[in-house]
N, C-alpha and C positions, 0 to 999 in steps of 0.2 A: 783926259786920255782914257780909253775903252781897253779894259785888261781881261782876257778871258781865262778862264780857268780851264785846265790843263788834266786834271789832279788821276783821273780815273780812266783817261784814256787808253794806254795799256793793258790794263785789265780789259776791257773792253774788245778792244782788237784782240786780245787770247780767246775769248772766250767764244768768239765769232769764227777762230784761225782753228781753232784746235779741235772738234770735229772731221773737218778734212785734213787736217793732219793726221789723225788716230787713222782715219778709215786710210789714208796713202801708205802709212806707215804698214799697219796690217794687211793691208791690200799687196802689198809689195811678200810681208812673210809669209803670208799663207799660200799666194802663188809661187814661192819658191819651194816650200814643202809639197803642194802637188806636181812640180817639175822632178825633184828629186823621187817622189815615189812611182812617178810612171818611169824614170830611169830603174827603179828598183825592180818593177813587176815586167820593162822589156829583158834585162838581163838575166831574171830568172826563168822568163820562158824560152832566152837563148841559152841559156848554162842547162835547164830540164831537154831541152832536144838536142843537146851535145852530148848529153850523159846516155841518152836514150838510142842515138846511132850509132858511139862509140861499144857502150856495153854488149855485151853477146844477150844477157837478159833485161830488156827494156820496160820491166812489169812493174820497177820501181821508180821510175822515171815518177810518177805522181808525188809518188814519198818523196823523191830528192825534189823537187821543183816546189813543193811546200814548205822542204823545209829552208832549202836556199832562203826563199819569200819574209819567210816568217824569221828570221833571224835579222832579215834589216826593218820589215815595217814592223807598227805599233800590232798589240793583239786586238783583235786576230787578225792575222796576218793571211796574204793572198789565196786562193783556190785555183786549181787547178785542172784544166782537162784535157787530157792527152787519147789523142788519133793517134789509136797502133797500126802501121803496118803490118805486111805480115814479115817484115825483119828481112827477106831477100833483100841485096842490094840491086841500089836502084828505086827504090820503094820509100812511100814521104810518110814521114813524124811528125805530126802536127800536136804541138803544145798549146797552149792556151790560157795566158793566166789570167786574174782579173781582182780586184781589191776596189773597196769602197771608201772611200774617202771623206768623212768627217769632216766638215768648215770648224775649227776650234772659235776664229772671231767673227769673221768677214760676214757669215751669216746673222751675227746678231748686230751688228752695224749697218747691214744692208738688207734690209726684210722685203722679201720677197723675191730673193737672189735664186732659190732654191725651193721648191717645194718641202721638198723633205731633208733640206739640209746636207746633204753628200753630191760628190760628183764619183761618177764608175768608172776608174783608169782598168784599161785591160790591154794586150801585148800576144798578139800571133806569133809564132814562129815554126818555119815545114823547112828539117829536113832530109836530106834522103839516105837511107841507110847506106855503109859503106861495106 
């Protein structure tokens, strides 16, 4: 009778499995952290153009939309560029933010993903003074 041996087959199939495992697994976090921070950088360019049509002086509106930015991402945190009107109502705000985005793994698992390793989340928001 012909008996095969067994003995190192599991190791085997791991070591073939878990590569794309690593890369699904971090592929899955790291896409979740760029979702979160383009959430991050549209509602700070919508919370900087609420503050900017609401206030009588809209000169700080850069100051507040940076600092919004910079309190939930990593440092440094967003930039900002704000279209003043000229404050009549009727007349558009245009905010602007933008944050650069660091691969922590996915780029070292996947080469060639990225040139330079970042992707650029940014976030319009116009609007009109009240």
């Amino acid at each position: 009778m012909y008996l095969k041996r067994e003995e190192g087959a599991a190791a085997v199939e791991f070591a073939l499995v878990l590569p794309i495992l690593l890369v699904l697994v971090f592929g899955i976090i790291e896409f979740g952290m760029i979702l979160y921070f383009q959430g991050v950088v549209a509602s700070a360019s919508r919370e900087g153009a609420r503050h900017g049509i609401v206030v009588s002086k809209p000169t700080d509106v850069k100051e507040w939309t940076e600092n919004y930015s910079q309190s939930f991402l990593p440092s440094p945190g967003g930039t900002a560029d704000v279209a003043y009107g000229s404050g009549d109502p009727g007349t558009p705000l245009t905010v602007t933010v933008s944050y650069d985005y660091t691969y922590i793994v996915i780029a070292n698992l996947i080469p060639g993903l990225t040139s330079d390793g970042m992707i650029h989340l940014a976030s319009t928001t116009t609007m009109y003074y009240e």
